[in-house]
C-alpha positions in Angstrom: -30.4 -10.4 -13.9 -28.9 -13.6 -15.9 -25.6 -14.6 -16.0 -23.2 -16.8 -17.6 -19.6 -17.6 -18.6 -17.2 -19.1 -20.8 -13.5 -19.6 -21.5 -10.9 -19.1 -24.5 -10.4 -15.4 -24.4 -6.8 -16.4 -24.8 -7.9 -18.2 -28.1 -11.0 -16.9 -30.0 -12.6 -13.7 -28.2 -15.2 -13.7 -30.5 -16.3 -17.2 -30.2 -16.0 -16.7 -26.3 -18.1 -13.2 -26.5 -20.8 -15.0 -28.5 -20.8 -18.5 -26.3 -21.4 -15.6 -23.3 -24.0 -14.2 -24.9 -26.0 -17.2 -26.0 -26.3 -18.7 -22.6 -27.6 -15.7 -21.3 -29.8 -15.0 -23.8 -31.4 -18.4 -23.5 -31.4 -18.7 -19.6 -33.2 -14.9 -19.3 -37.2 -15.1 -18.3 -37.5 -11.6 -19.7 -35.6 -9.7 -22.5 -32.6 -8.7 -21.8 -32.3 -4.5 -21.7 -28.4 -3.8 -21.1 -25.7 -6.4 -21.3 -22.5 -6.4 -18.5 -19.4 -7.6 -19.5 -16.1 -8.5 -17.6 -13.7 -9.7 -20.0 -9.7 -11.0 -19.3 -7.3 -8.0 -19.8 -4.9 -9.6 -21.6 -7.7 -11.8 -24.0 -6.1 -11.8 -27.8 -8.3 -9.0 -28.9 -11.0 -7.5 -26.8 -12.5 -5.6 -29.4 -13.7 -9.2 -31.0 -15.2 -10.3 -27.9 -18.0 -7.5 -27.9 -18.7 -8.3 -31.3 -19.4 -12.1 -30.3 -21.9 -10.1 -28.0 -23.9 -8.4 -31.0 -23.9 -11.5 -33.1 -26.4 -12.8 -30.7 -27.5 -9.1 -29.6 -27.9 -7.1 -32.4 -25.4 -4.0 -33.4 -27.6 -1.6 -32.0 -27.3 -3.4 -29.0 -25.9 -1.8 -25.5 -22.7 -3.6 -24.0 -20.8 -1.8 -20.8 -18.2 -3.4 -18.9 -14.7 -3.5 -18.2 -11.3 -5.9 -19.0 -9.9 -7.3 -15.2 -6.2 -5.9 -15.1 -2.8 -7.2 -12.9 -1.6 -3.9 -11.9 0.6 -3.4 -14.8 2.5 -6.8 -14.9 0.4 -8.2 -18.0 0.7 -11.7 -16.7 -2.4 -13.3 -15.5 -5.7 -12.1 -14.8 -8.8 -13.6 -12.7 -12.4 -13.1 -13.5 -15.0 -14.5 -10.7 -18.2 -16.3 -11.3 -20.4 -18.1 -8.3 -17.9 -19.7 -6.4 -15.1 -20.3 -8.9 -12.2 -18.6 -10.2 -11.3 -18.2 -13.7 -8.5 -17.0 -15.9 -8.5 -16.1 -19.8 -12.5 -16.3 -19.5 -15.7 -13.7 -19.7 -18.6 -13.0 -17.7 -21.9 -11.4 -18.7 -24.9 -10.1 -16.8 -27.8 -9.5 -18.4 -29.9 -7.3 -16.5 -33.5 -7.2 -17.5 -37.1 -5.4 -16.1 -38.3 -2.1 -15.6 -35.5 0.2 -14.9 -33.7 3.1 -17.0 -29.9 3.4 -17.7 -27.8 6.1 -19.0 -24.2 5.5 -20.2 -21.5 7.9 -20.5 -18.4 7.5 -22.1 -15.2 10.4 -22.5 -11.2 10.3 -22.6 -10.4 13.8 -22.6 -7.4 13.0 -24.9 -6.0 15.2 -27.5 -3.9 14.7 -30.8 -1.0 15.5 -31.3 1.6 15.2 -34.0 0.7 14.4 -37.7 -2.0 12.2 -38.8 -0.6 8.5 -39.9 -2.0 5.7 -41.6 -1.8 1.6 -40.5 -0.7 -0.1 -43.5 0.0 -3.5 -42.2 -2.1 -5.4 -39.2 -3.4 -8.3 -38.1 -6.1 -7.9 -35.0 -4.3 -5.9 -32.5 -0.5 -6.4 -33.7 0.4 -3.4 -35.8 3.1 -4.0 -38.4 3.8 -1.2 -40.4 2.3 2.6 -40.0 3.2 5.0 -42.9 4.9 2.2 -44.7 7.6 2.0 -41.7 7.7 -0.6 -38.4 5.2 0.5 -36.1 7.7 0.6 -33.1 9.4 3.4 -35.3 6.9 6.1 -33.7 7.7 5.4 -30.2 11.4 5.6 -30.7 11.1 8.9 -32.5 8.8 10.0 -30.0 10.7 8.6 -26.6 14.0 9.3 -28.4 15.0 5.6 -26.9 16.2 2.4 -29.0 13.7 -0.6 -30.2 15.6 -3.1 -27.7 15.0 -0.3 -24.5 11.4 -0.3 -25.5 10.7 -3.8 -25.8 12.9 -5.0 -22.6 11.3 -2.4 -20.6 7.7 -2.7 -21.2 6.4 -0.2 -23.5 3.1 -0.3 -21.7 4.4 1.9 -18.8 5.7 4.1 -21.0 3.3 5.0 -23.5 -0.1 5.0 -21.6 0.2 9.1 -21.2 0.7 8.5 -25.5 -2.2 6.0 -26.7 -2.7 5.8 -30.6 -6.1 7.5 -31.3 -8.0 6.0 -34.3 -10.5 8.3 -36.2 -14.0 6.2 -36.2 -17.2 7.8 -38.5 -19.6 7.5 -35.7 -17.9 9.9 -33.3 -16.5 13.3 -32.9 -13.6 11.6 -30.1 -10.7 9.7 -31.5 -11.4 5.8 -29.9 -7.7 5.5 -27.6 -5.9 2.2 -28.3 -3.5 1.0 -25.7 -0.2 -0.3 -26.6 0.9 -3.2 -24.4 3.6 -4.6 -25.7 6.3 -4.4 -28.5 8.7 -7.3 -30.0 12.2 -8.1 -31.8 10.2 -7.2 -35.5 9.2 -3.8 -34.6 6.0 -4.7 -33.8 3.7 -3.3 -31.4 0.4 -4.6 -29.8 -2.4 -3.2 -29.0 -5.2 -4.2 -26.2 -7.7 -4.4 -29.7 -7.9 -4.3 -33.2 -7.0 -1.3 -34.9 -8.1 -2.5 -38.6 -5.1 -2.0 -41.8 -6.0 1.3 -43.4 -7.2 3.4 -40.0 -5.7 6.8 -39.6 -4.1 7.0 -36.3 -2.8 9.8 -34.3 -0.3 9.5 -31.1 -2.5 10.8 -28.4 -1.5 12.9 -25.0 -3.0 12.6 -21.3 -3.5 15.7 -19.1 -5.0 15.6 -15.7 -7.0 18.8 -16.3 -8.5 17.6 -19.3 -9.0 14.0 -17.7 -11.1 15.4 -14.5 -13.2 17.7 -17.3 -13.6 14.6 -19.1 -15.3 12.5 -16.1 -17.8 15.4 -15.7 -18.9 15.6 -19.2 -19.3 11.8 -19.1 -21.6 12.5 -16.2 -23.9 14.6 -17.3 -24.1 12.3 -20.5 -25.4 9.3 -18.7 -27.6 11.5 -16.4 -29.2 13.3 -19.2 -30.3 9.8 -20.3 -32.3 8.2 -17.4 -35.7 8.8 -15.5 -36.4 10.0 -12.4 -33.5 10.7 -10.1 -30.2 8.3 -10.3 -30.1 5.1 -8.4 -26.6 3.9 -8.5 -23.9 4.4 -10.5 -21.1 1.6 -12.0 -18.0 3.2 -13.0 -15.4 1.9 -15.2 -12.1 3.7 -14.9 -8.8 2.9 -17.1 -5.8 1.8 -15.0 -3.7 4.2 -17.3 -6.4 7.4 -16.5 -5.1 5.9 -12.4 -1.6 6.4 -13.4 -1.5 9.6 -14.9 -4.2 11.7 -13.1 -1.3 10.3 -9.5 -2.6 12.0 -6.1 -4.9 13.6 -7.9 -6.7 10.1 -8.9 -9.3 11.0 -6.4 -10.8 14.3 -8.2 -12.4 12.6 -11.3 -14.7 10.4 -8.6 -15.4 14.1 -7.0 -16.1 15.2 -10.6 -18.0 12.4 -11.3 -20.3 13.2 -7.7 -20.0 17.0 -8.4 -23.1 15.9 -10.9 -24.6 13.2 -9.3 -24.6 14.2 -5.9 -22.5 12.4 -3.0 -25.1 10.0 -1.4 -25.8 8.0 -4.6 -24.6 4.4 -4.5 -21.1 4.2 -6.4 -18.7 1.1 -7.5 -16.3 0.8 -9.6 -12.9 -0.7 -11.0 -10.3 0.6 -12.7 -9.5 -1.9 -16.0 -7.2 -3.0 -18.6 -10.4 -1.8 -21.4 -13.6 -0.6 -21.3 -16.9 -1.3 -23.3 -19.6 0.8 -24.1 -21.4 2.4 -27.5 -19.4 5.4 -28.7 -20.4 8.9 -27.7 -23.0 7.0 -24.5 -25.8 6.8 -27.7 -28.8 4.0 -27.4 -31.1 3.2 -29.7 -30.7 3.0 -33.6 -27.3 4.8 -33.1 -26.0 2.8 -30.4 -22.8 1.3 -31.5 -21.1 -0.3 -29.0 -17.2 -0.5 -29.4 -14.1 -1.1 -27.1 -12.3 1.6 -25.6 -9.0 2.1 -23.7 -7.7 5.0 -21.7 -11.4 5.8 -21.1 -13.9 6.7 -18.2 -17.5 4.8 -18.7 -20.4 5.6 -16.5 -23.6 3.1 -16.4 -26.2 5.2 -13.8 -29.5 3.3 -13.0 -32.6 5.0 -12.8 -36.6 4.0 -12.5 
C-alpha cells in the first residue's frame, strides 16, 4: 500500500482530494486497485474531495473511506498520518497487488412526506427548497422556531430525519446530513446537494437499519474470491445514535454473513465514501454518503 496526505479541507476539498491522490499515484510501484480515504468531518464539502480523487483516478474509479467525527460537537477533528497529527487534512491509501475486494453500501432509510425540489444552493448550504428558506422544513416538521433550531444544533436533532436526494444511478435515495442551520434560514449540509435535486425528508428505524447492514453484507461478499479475509467497516455516527443499546446488533448482522472469526475494524464517521449501490467496474460511481453503513471485505 502507498500513502499520502495533504491539508486545506477547510478551504478547497477538491484541490485537497486531488493533491491526495497525485502523490499517491506517483509514489505507488504497482497500480493502484482500490483507493482509502480518511477525510476531516467537518471539511467545506466532502463530496468535492472524492471527486479531486477521480480527476486523477478516473470516474469509474473505486474510493471507500470514512470522514473523522468529534462525537457530535462539530468543532475540530484529527486525522493521523506516520507520526504526526493533523486537522482540516486527508489521508489516502492506495492499496495495490493481487487481492479481491467487495464493497457494500445500504442506509435502510425510507421517504417520507412529499417530494421537494432545491431551488437555491451553493455546495452544501441550501438556501431555498420549494421556493421557501430551507430551515422552513424542519420547523414544520419539529413544530419548533428557526432561533430553537439554530441555537440548539440542528444536527442532533435531525439525524433520525436526513434529506434523501434522488440520484439516476441508484434505486436508494443518497442521505445528506444536516449539520447546522443559521440566522438566514439556511441549512448546511455535510456535501453538496446540487440546485435543482429533488429531495425527500428521510426517517431512521432500527429494524430497517440492522436489515440494512446484512444486505450490505452479502453485497460486498457476493463480490470477492475465495473466502473473506478481513473486513473494514464504516459506520455513520448518526446510524450509532439511533440504533442506542441496540448499536451492537448491526455488527452481529454484519457477522451473521461473514462468520464471527473474520478479522473486523471499524469506525463510526461524520460521512462515508464508496460507489453507489457497492458496483465496480464501468458502473462504479463512487459518491459520498451520510447516515450510511459501508463494508470493504478482502479476499484472494
Amino acid at each position: 500500500f502507498t500513502i499520502g496526505i495533504n491539508e486545506g479541507t477547510d478551504k478547497d476539498s477538491q484541490k485537497t482530494g486531488e493533491i491526495v491522490a497525485k502523490k499517491i499515484k506517483e509514489k505507488a510501484k504497482q497500480d493502484v486497485s482500490l483507493f482509502m480515504m480518511f477525510l476531516d468531518g467537518l471539511a467545506e464539502n466532502g463530496a468535492a474531495a472524492v471527486r479531486g480523487v477521480q480527476e486523477i483516478f478516473g470516474k469509474n474509479f473505486p474510493i471507500i473511506g470514512g470522514s473523522a467525527g468529534d462525537d457530535f460537537l462539530f468543532q475540530k477533528t484529527y486525522q493521523y498520518y506516520n507520526d504526526q497529527v493533523f486537522t482540516n487534512s486527508m489521508v489516502g491509501v492506495g492499496l495495490s497487488g493481487k487481492f479481491s475486494f467487495g464493497i457494500g453500501v445500504k442506509h435502510g432509510w425510507e421517504p417520507i412526506g412529499l417530494p421537494m425540489k432545491v431551488t437555491k444552493a451553493k455546495g452544501g448550504r441550501l438556501i431555498e427548497i420549494d421556493n421557501r428558506p430551507a430551515l422552513s422544513i424542519y420547523e414544520d416538521y419539529f413544530g419548533k422556531k428557526a432561533e430553537e433550531l439554530i441555537k440548539e444544533p440542528i444536527a442532533k436533532m435531525a439525524y433520525t430525519y436526513p434529506l434523501g436526494m434522488s440520484v439516476k444511478a441508484s434505486s436508494e435515495f443518497l442521505l445528506r446530513d444536516v449539520v447546522i442551520a443559521n440566522e438566514k434560514k439556511e441549512i448546511t449540509c455535510a456535501a453538496e446537494i446540487p440546485e435543482g435535486s429533488e429531495i425527500r425528508l428521510m426517517l431512521g428505524d432500527q429494524d430497517k437499519a440492522i436489515a440494512a447492514a446484512k444486505e450490505a453484507a452479502k453485497m460486498a461478499l457476493s463480490q470477492i474470491n475465495g473466502d473473506p479475509k478481513a473486513v473494514f467497516v464504516f459506520n455513520c455516527i448518526a446510524r450509532r445514535k439511533l440504533l442506542g443499546a441496540r448499536a451492537g446488533e448491526e455488527i452481529e448482522a454484519v457477522q451473521d454473513i461473514l462468520g464471527k472469526n473474520i478479522p473486523l475494524i471499524g469506525f463510526y464517521t461524520y460521512g462515508e465514501q464508496s460507489p453507489l449501490e457497492g458496483k465496480l467496474g464501468k458502473e462504479c460511481q463512487s459518491v459520498f454518503h451520510n447516515e450510511t453503513i459501508v463494508l470493504l471485505i478482502l479476499g484472494e
